[in-house]
N, C-alpha and C positions, 0 to 999 in steps of 0.2 A: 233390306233384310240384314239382320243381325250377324255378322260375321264370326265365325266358330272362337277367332281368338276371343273378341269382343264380349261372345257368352260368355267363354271360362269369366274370362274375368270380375263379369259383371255380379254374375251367380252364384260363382266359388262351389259349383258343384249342383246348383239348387236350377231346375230345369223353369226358366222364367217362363209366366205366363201358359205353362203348361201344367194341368190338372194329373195326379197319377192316384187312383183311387183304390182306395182298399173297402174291405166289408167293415165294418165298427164294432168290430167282436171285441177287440183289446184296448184300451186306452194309448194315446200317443206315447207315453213316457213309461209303457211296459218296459220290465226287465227283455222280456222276448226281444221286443225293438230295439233296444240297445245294446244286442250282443249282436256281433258280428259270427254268423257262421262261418265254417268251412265250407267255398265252393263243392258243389258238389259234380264230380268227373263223370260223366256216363262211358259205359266202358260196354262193349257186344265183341266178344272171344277174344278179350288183350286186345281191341283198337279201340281206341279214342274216340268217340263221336262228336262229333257239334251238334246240338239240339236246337229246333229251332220252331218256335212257336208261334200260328200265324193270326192267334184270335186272341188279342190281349187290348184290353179299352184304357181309351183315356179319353181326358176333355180340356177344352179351352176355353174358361172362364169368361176372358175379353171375348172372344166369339159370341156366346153363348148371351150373352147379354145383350147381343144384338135384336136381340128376340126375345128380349126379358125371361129369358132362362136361366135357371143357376143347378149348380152341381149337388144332385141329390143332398139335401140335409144327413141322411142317414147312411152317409159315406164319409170316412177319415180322410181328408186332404192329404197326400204325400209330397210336399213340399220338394223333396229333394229326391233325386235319380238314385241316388242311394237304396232307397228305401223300397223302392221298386228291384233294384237289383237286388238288395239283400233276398225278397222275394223268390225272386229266379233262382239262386244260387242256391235255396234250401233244395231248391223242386229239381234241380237239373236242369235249367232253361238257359244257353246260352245266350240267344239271340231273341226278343218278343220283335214283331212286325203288329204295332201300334197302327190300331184304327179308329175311327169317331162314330160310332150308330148314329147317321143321318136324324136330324128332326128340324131341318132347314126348307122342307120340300116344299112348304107354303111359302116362301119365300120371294118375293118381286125382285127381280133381276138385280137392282145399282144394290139392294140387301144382300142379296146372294153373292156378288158377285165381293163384296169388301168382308162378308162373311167367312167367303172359302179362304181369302189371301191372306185372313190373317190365322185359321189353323192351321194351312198348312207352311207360312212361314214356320210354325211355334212348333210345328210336328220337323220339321229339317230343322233346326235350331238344335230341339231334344238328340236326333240323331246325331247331328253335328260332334253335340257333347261326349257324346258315350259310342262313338261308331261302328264299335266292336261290340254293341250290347241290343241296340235297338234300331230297324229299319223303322218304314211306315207307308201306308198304303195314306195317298192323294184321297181331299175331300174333293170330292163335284156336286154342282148343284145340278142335279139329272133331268127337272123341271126345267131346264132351259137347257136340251140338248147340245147346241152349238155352241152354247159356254161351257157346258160339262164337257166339253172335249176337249175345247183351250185349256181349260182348267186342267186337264191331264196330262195334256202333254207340258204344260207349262211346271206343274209339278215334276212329273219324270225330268224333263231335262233341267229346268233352273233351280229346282229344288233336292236333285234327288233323290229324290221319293219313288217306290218301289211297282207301284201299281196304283186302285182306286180300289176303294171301302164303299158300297151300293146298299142301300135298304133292300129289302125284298118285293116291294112294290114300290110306288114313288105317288105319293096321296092317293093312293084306288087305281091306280093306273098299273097294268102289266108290266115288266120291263122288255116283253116282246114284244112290244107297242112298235109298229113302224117310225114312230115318233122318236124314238131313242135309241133308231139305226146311224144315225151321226157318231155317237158317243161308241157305240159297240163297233165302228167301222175303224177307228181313232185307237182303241183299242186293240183291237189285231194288227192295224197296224206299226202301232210301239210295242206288240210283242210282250205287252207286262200284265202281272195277274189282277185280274176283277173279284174280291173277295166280297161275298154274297151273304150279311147277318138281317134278318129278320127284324122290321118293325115294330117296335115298341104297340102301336096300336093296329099291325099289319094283317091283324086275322081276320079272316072273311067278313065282310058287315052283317051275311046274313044269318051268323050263330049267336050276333048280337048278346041278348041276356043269358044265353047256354053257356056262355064263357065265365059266369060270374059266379058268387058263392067260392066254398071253402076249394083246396086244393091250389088255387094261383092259376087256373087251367087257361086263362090268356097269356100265360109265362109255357107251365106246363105242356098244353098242346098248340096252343095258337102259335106261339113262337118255329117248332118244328113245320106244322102246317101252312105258315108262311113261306119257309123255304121249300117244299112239296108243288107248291103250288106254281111257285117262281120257276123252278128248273122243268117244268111238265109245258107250263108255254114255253117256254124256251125252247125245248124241243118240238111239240105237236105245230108252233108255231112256224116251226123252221129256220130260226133264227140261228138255230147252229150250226146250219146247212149253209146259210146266206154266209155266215162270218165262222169259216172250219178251223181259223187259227187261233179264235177266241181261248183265255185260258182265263176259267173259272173256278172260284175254290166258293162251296158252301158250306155255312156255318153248322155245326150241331150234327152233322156227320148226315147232313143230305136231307136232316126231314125224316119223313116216312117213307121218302121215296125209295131206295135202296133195298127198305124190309118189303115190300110187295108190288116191285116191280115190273114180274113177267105179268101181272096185270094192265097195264100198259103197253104190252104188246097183244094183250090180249082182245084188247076195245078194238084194235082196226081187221082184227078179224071177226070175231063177235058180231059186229054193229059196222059195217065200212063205211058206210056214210054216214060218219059222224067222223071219221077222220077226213077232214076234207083239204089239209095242206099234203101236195105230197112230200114223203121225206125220203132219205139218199140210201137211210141203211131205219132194223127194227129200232122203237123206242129206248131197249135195254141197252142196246149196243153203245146211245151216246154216253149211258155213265162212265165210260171206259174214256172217253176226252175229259170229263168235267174231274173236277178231285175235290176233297171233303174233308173237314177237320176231325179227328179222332173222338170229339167229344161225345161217346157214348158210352157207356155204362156199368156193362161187362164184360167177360172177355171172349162169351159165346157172341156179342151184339156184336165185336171185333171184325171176331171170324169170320162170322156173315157180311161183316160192308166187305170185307176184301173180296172172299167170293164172290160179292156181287160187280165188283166195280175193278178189284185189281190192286193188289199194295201197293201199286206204285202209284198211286191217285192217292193215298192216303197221307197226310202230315200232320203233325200234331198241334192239336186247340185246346186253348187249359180254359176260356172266356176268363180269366182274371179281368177285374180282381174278382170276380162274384164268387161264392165257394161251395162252386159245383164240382169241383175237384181239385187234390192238391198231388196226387198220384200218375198226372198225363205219363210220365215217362214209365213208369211201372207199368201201366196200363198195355204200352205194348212191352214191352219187355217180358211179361207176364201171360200173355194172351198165345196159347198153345199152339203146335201146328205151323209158323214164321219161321223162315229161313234164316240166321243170321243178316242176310242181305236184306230183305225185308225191313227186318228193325233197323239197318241202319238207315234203308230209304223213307221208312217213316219216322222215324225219329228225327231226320232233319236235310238229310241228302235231297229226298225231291224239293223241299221247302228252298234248301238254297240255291237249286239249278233256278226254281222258278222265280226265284227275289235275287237274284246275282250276288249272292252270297258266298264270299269265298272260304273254302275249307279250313 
């Protein structure tokens, strides 16, 4: 592995071998792009906060090649750390926690295995560089549980690295699967967060063509319903009962799970035999362990995931580079009824107890 002086020098700034992507709204040699903004301070009643962002993509080209993939055409190359931080500092983002959307799953072991080592060199490299800017959540190849778990911990300790980045299924497969209790066991015990974004092709197989036509609704709903669906076996399955110190962040602010929840408590009285794992405590109650990135909408939709789950479960998801928003921090700032304490635990306080982030 590339050693941090080694980068500087090699790069002069420029994050090698590491993909940092933007939407291709503006040309590379915009005026925009070439003026450096003013950091921008988030401030909740005269304190300082640190903001800290846990759902921000990148990619690694050399990886990705491993598997004749390349980095969306219809994405601007960000060459340099810079340019991603200039990014940040418009928006209020002190810290991004850098992750890779899985599409290795198909993967054969000795693939998978020179696959993950070499993003997540390139993901500790990027940190390395800028350490004050950027953590990063561990790739695993989850398809070979007993590696996805070397893998994790070989990232957390020889790398650094913050946690593990998970699709929301893994090729059609649950991630309650008993099969991927190795990985989830390895997890609790290193104590670091499992961040949970949704498959690219991860919606149900059997809404098949209903997903297609105008709207995007394989983006639009499939994407949310992947994570819905993930976190309901994770519960109904018992997996969160099996491993109670698991610490789970999912993408897009939970899915649809959160907005119609007491339904889910509601099936094991309704119908009881069809709950057929028992569990420790109701369905609602695990929301209150799992935590969720802010990335929804308004500031009634806000409102509602705290009700439901708890502002302390909540830290802030901008998905950059995509431009699904550029207001995360306004978002709660803005969103009525929050305690002072509140905004600062979502804005970045629980983010950084959970990624060892210091103040």
């Amino acid at each position: 592995m590339t050693t941090r002086r080694e980068f500087i020098e090699e790069s002069a700034g420029a994050v090698a071998g590491l993909a940092f992507v933007t939407c291709g709204l503006t040309g590379p040699a915009s005026a925009e792009a070439q003026t450096q903004p003013r950091r921008r301070e988030v401030v909740v009643n005269g304190r300082r906060v640190k903001t800290v962002d846990v759902h921000a993509h990148c990619a690694v080209p050399e990886a990705m090649a491993l598997m004749n993939r390349k980095v969306s055409p219809e994405t601007l190359l960000m060459s340099k750390a810079s340019d991603r931080i200039r990014a940040m500092d418009e928006q209020g983002i002190d810290v991004e926690a850098l992750s890779i959307n899985p599409y290795w799953y198909k993967a054969d072991r000795d693939v998978a295995r020179q696959l993950i080592q070499i993003q997540n060199e390139k993901l500790a490299e990027a940190c390395a560089a800028n350490p004050d800017r950027f953590v990063a959540f561990a790739s695993v190849a989850l398809q070979h549980p007993d590696l996805a778990a070397e893998q994790l911990e070989e990232g957390v300790k020889k790398y650094g690295l913050r946690g593990a980045g998970l699709g929301g299924s893994v090729d059609g497969e649950e991630l309650s699967s008993p099969r991927f209790h190795p990985f989830w066991a390895k997890a609790e015990q290193l104590g670091v967060l499992v961040f949970i974004h949704p498959q690219a092709d991860g919606a149900p197989a059997t809404l098949g063509n209903r997903l297609k036509g105008s709207g995007g609704l394989e983006n639009a709903i499939g994407n949310p319903l992947e994570t819905t669906i993930a976190l309901s076996h994770l519960i109904f399955e018992g997996t969160l009962d099996q491993f109670p110190g698991l610490k789970i962040c999912a993408a897009h602010g939970g899915g649809y799970l959160p907005s119609y929840a007491a339904r889910s408590d509601a099936i094991c009285v309704t119908f009881p035999d069809r709950c057929t794992k028992p569990l420790k405590k109701k369905p609602t109650e695990y929301l209150r362990q799992l935590y969720f990135d802010s990335l929804v909408f308004t500031p009634e939709a806000l409102r509602h995931l705290v009700a439901e789950t708890g502002s302390g479960q909540i830290v802030i998801g901008t998905d950059y580079p995509f431009p699904w928003t550029r207001t995360s921090v306004d978002h709660i700032l803005g969103t009525p009824g929050l305690s002072d304490d509140e905004r600062i635990a979502m804005l970045g306080g629980t983010a950084a107890r959970l990624l060892g982030i210091k103040s």
